[in-house]
C-alpha positions in Angstrom: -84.0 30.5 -40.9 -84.2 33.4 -38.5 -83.4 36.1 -39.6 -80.9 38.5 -37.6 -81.4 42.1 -36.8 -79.6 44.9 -38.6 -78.3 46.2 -35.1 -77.6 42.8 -33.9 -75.4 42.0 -36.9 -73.5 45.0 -36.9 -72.7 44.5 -32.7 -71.4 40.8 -33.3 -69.7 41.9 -36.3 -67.9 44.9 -34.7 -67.0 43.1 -31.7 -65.4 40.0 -33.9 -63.6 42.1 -36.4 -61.8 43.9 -33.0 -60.8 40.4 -31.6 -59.9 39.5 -34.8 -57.9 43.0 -35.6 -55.9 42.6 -32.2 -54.7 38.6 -33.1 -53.5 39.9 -36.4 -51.4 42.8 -34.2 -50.4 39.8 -32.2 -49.1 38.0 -34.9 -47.3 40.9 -36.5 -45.5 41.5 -33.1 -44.5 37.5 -33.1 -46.8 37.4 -29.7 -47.9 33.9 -28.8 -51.7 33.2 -29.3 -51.7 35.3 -32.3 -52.9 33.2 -34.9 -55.3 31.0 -33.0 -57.5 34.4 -31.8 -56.9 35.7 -35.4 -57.9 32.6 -37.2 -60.7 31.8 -34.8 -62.7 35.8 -34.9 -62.2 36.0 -38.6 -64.2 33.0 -38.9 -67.0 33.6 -36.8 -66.8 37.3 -38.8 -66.6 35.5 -42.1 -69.9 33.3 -40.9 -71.9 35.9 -39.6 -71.5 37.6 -42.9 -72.5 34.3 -45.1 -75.3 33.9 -42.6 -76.6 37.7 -42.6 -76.5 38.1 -46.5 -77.3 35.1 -48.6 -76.7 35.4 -52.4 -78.9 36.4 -54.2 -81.7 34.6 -56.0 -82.0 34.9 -60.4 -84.9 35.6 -61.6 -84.3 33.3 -64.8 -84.3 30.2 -62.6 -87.7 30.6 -61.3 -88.5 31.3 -64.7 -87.1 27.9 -66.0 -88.6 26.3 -63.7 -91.7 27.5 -64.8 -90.7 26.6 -68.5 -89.8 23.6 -68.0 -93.5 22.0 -67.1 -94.3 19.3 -67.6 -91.4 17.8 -67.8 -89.6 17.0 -64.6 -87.1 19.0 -63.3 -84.4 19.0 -60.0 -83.5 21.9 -58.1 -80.1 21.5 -56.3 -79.2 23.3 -53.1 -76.7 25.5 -52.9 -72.9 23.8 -52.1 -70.3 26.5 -52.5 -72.0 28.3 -49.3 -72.5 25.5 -47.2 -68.8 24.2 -47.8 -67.4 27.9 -47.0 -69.5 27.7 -43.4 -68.1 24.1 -42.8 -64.5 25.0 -43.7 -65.0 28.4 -41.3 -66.6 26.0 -38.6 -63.7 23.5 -38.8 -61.2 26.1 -38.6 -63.2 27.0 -35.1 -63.3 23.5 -34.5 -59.8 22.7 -35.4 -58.2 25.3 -32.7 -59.1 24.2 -29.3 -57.5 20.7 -30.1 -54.2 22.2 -31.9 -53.9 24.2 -28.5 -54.2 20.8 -26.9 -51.5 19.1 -28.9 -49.2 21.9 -28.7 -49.6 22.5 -25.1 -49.5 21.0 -21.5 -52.1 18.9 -20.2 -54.5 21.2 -18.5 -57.8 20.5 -16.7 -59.4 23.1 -19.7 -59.0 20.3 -21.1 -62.9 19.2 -21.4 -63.5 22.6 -21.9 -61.5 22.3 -25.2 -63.0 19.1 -26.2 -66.6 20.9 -26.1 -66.0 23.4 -28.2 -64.5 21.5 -30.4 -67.9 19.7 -30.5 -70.3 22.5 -30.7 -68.4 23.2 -34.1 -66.9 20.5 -35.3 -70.8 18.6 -35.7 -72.0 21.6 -37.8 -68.9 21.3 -39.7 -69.2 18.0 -40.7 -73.2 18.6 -41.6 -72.1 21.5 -43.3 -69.6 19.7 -45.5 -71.7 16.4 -46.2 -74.5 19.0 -47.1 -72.3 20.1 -49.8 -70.9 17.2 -50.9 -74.9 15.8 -51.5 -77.2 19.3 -51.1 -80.6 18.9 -51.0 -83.0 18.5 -54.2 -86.4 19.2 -54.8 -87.8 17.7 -57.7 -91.0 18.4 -60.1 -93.0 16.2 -62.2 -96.4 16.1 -63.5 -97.9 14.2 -60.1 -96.1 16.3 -57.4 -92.6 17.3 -55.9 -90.3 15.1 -54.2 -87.7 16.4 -51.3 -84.5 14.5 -50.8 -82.3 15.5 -47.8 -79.8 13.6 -45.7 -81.9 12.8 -43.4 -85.5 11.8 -45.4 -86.8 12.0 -48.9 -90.6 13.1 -49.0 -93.0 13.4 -51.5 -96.2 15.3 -51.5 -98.6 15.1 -54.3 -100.3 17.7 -56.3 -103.8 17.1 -55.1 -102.9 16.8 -51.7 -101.3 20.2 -51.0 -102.9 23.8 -51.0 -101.3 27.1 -52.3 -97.6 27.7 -51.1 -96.7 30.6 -49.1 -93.2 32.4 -48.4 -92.9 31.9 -44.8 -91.8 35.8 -43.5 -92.4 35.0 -40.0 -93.5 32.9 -36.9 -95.2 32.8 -33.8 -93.6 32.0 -30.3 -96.2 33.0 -27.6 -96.3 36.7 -27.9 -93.2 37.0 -29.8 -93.1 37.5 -33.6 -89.8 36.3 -35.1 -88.5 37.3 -38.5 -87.7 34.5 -40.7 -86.4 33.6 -44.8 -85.9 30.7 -46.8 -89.0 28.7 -45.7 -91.7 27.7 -47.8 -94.9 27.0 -46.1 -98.2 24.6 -46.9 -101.0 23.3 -46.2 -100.7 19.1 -46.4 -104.0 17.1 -46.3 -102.2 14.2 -45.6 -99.4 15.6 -43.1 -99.8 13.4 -39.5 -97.7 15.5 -37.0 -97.2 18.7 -38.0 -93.7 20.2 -36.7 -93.7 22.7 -34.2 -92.1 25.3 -36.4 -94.6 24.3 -39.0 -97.4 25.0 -36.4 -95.9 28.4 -35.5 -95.9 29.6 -39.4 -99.9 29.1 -39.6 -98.7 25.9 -42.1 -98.9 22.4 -41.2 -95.6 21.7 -43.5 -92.7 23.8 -45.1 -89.6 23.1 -46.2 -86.5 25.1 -46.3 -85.3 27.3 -49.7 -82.0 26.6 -50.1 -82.3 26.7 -54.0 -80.8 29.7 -55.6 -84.4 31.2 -56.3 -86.7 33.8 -53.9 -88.9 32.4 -51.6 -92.0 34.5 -53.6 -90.3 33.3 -57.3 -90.2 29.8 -55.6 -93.5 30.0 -54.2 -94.9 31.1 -57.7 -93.1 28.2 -59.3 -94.6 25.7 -57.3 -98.7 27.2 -57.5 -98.1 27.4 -61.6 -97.1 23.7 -61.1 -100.0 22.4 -58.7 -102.4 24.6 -61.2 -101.6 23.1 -64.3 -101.4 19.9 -62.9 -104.8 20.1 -60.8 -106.8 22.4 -62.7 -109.9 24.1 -61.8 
């Protein structure tokens, strides 16, 4: 995940608490189009908060994890965040098509319909991610990754030391990123292209309730018991 810039935050942030400070005037006053602007800005303000300051990892869960070896264990992705981003996005979602229903045919129509895509899909990916988060699971022989998409497994042997992935590469630009774990995979075919820009020819994201470094540590203290020397 990229990681956005102090300055940039506080802009977007500024700017969407106004919009969102002017449709709560407007529905104080009984003006029409109050609610949808206040309901859509103090989403997009409630999301760019959730997106710019993650909770924060516990240093006892890395520390089980470690504990628990060599026994398996599952580490479950975080719902309660990704179901508050889906139920901000469908709210987005949600208010282009109630201005449709309660309103004349227009020729904004399509225009309505499309943004009612470009957050209604996150929504729904948001929510299904909640309902079944991702896992990553440890056992003596190597981790296993279950998403929505894809589970993978990589083996012990097959993978080098893990890295917190703190940025990548794009031509001459350096991008700030979080929550990515990179690797080295002996075994990986086509390595991704944001896998490629990290130095790494695999990672996977953190969405685990743990540090990318505690996380990072976790897994080396697993591949080095489990592969000594």
């Amino acid at each position: 995940m990229a990681v956005m810039s102090r300055l940039r935050f506080v802009i977007l942030f500024t700017i969407t608490l106004l919009f969102s400070l002017c449709g709560s005037s407007m529905v104080v006053e009984g003006r029409e189009g109050g609610w949808p602007v206040f309901l859509v800005f103090s989403s997009i303000a409630f999301i760019l908060v959730t997106v710019r300051f993650p909770p924060k990892p516990t240093l006892e869960k890395s520390v089980s994890i470690i504990d628990a070896y060599p026994e398996p264990v599952t580490l479950v992705g975080q719902r309660r965040r990704n179901m508050l981003v889906a139920v901000a996005s469908g709210v987005l979602a949600s208010m282009p098509i109630a201005l449709l229903l309660t309103t004349p045919f227009s020729g904004d129509s399509i225009a309505h319909l499309i943004f009612s895509t470009i957050f209604g899909v996150p929504a729904l990916v948001l929510a299904a991610a909640a309902i079944r988060p991702n896992r990553l699971t440890l056992d003596s022989e190597g981790m296993k990754l279950t998403t929505l998409r894809s589970t993978k497994r990589w083996r012990w042997r097959d993978v080098d030391e893990f890295t917190p992935v703190a940025s990548v590469t794009r031509g001459a630009k350096v991008i700030p990123v979080r929550q990515i774990i990179g690797f080295n995979d002996r075994n990986a075919k086509k390595p991704g292209r944001l896998a490629l820009q990290s130095g790494k020819n695999s990672i996977f994201a953190n969405q685990f309730a743990v540090s990318d470094q505690e996380l990072a540590l976790a897994l080396n203290f697993w591949r080095r018991r489990a592969v000594p020397g």
